[in-house]
Backbone as JSON, one array per atom type, in Angstrom:
{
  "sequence": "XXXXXXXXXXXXXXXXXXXXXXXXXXXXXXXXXXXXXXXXXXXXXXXXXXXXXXXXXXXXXXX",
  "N": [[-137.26, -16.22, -218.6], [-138.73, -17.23, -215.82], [-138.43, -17.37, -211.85], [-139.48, -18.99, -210.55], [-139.0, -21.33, -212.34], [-136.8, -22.06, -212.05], [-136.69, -22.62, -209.28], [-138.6, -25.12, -208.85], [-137.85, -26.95, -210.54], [-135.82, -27.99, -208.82], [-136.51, -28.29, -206.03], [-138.42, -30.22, -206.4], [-136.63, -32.54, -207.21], [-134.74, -32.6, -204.55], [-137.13, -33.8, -202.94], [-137.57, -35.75, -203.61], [-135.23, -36.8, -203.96], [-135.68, -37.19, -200.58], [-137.82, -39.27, -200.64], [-135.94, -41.31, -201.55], [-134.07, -41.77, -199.5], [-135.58, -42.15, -197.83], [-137.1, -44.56, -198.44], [-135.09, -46.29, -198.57], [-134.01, -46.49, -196.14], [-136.43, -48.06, -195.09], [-136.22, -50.42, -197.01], [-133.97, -51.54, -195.67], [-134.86, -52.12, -192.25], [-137.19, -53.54, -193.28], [-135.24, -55.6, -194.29], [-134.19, -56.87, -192.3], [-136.33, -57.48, -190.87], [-136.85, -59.78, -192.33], [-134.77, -61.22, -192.14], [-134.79, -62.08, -189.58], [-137.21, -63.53, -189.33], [-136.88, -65.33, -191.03], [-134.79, -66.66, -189.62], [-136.44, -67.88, -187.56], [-138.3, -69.48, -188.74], [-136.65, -71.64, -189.85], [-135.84, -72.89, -187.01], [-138.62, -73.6, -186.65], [-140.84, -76.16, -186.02], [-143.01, -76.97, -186.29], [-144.66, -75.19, -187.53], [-147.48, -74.4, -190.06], [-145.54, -73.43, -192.99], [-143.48, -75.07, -192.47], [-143.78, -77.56, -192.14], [-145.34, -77.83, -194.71], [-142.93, -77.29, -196.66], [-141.34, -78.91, -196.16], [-142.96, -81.49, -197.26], [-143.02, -81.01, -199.72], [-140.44, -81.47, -200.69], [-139.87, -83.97, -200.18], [-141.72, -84.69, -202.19], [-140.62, -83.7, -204.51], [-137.94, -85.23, -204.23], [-139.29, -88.04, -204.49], [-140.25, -88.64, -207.36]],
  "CA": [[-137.22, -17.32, -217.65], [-138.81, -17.11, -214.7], [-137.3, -18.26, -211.03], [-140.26, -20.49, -210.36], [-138.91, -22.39, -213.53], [-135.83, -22.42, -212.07], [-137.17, -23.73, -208.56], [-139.39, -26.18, -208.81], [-136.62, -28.94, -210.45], [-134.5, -28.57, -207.72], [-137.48, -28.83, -205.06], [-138.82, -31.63, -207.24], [-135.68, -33.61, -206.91], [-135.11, -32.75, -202.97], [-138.12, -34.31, -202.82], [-137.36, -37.4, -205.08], [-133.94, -37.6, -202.69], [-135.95, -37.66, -199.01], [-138.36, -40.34, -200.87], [-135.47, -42.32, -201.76], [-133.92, -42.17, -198.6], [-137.22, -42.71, -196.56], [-137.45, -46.09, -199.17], [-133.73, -47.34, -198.29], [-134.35, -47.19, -194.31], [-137.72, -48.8, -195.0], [-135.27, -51.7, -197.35], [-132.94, -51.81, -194.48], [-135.99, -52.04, -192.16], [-137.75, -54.59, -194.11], [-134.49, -56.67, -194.85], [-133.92, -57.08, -190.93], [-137.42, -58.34, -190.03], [-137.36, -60.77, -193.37], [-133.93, -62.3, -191.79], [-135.03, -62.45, -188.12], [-138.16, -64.4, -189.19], [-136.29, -66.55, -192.01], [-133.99, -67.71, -188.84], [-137.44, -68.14, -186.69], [-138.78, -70.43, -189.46], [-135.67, -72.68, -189.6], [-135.96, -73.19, -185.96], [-139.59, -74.27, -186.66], [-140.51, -77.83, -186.79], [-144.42, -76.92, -186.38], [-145.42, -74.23, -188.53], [-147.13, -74.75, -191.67], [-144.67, -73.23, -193.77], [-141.8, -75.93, -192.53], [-144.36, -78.99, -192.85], [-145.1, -77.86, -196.27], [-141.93, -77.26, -197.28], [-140.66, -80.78, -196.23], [-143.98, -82.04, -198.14], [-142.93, -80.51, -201.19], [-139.55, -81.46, -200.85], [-140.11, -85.36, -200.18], [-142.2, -85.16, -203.14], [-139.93, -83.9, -205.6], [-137.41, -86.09, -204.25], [-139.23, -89.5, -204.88], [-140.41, -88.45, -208.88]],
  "C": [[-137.56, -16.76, -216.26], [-138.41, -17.79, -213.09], [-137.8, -19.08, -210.55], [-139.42, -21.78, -211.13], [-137.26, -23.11, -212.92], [-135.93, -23.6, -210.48], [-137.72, -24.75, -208.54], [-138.84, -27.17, -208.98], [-135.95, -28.96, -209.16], [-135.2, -29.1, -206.07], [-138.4, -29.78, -205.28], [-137.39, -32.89, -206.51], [-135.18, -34.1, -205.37], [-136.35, -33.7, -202.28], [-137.8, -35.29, -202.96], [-136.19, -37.93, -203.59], [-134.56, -37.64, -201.29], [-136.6, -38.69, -199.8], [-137.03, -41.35, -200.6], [-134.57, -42.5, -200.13], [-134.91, -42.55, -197.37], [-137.23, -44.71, -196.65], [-136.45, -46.76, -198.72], [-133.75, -47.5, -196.54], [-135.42, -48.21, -194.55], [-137.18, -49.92, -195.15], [-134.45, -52.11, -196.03], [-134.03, -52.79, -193.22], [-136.65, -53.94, -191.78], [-136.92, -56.6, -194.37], [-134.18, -57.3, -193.5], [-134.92, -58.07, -190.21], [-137.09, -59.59, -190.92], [-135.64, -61.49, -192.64], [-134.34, -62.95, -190.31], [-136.49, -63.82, -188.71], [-137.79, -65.77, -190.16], [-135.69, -67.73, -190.83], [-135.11, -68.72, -187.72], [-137.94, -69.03, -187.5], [-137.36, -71.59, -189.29], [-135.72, -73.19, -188.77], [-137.54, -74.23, -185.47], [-140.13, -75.44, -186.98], [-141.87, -77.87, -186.81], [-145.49, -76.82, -187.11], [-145.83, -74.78, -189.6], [-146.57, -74.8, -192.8], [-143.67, -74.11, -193.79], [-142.66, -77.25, -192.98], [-144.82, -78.72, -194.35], [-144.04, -77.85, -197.16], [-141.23, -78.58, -196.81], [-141.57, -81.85, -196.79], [-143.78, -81.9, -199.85], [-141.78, -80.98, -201.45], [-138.94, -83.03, -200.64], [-141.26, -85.67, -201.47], [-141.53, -84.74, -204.52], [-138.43, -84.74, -205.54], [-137.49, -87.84, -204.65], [-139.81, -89.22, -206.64], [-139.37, -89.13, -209.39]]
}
């Protein structure tokens, strides 16, 4: 056994663990903008996204 064999998993996985913490700030991140703009749509009585969604939502109400 050589000590490459023995490095490489453990600098494999170091690896693996900054990815995954890179990915969970990014989620964090990600989950922050997607509420700030959820509350910025609610507020919207303009946008296309709110007149479609009250188009869609007056039409499965009269069916």
């Amino acid at each position: 056994m050589q000590l490459k064999d023995l490095i490489e998993p453990r600098a494999k996985l170091a690896q693996q663990a900054k990815r995954i913490r890179e990915l969970e700030q990014e989620l964090v991140t990600l989950k922050a903008q997607n509420d700030s703009m959820r509350d910025g749509m609610r507020r919207c009585v303009t946008c296309e996204y709110r007149i479609d969604y009250k188009a869609r939502q007056g039409q499965s109400t009269e069916e």
